[in-house]
N, C-alpha and C positions, 0 to 999 in steps of 0.2 A: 600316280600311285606306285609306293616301291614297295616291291617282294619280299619279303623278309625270309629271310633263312628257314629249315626247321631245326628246333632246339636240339641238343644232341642227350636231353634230360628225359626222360619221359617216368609217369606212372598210371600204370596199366588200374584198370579199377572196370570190377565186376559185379554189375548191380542186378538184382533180381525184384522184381514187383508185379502189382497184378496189372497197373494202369500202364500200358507202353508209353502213352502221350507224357504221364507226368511223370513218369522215370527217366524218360529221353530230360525234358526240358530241368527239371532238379537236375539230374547231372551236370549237362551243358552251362547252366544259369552257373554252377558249383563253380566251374574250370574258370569261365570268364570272368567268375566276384573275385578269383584268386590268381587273376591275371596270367593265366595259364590257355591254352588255346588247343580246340579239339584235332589230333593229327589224322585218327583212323576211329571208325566207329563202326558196330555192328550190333544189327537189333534182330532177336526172334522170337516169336511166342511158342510157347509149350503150355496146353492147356491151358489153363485159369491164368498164368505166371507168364511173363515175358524175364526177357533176361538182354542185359545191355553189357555191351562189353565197348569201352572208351580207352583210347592212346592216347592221354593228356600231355603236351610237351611243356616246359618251360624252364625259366630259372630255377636253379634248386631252391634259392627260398620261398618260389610264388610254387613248386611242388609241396612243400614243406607245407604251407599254409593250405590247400588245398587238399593234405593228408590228414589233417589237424582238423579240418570242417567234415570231413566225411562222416566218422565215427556220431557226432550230432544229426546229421542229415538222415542218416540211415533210422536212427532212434524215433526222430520226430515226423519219419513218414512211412514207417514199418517197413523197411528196405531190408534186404541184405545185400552187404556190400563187403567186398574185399578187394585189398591194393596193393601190389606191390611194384616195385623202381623196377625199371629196365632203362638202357640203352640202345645207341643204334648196333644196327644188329653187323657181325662183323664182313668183313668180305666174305660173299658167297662165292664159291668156283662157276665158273659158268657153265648157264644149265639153262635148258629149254623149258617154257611152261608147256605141257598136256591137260586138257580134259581128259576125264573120266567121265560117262554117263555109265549107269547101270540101271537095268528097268527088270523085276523080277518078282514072283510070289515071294512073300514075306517068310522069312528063316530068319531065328533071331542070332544065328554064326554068321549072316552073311559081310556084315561088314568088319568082324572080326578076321575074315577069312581075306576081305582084298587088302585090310592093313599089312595082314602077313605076307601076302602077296608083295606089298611094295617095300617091305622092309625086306622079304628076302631077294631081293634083285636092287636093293641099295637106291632106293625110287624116294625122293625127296615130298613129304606132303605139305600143301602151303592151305589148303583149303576144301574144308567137307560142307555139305548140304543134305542132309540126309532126312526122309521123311516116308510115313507111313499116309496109306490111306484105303477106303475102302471102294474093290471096283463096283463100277455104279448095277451092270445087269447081274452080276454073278456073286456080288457082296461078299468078295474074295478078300484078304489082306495083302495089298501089294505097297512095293518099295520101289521107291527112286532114290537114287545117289549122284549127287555131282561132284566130282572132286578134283581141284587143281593140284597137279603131281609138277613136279621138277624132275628134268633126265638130265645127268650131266652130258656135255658137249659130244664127250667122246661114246655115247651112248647109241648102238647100232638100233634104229627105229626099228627096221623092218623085223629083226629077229624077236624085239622087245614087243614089239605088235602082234606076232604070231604066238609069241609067250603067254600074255595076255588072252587073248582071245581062244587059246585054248583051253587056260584055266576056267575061263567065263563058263567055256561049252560044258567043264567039265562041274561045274557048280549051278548049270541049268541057268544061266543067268544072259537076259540082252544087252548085252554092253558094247561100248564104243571107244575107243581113244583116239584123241587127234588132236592136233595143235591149238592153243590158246592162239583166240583171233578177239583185238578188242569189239567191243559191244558198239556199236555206235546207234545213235538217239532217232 
């Protein structure tokens, strides 16, 4: 069996439905009747609604065709969907992946507050996880947050660790940063 490349076409498409099962498999069945192939996928629910986000790659015309079925698909199974082209993405400078954990009573600035945090110290975001829930003895509103940041190379950890974890203390918040390590099964 040979590898085939990935396409250097892509179009991003953003579906929302109530059903996960048959939003996932409509989109997926979508990519593959239009000869197009899933590169990156991501599924989450939000109350009643999930919401799928698909990196479809291909040739521009099996893109083409696969743009041109959407707009029907969406219609005849009460989806919302929106699509738009992207490419690969350009060279990145090099830069370390970090987690982010944050564990904290619920404040609805608080993740308004570490975005500013990472925009002002020029902190790269590649991936958030954000979710509320209620604690179970005290029926408190609390928050967890995961989020994959990028440091560039030349980026002093230990200062950038002490930066952080001050701001944390100073927003009441338990948080962590530390190196992206893969997940293994």
């Amino acid at each position: 069996m040979s590898v085939l490349p990935l396409p250097e076409q892509y179009v991003l498409i953003s579906a929302t439905g109530r059903d996960p099962l048959e939003l996932t498999n409509l989109i997926c069945r979508a990519c593959q009747e239009n000869r197009c192939s899933v590169v990156s996928s991501r599924l989450t629910r939000h109350g009643q609604y999930s919401v799928l986000i698909v990196q479809a790659g291909g040739s521009w015309d099996a893109l083409a065709r696969l743009e041109g079925a959407l707009p029907s698909l969406a219609k005849r199974h009460e989806l919302q969907l929106t699509h738009t082209r992207s490419e690969d993405e350009t060279t990145r400078p090099q830069a370390l992946p970090y987690i982010v954990y944050v564990s904290a009573l619920y404040r609805p600035d608080i993740l308004a507050e570490l975005c500013q945090f990472f925009a002002d110290h020029q902190i790269g975001l590649d991936n958030i996880t954000y979710d509320t829930y209620q604690a179970p003895q005290t029926d408190t509103t609390m928050l967890n947050a995961t989020i994959t940041v990028t440091l560039l190379a030349s980026t002093q950890i230990n200062w950038l660790r002490d930066q952080f974890l001050d701001f944390a203390d100073s927003l009441n918040l338990d948080a962590l940063i530390e190196p992206w390590r893969p997940q293994t099964p």
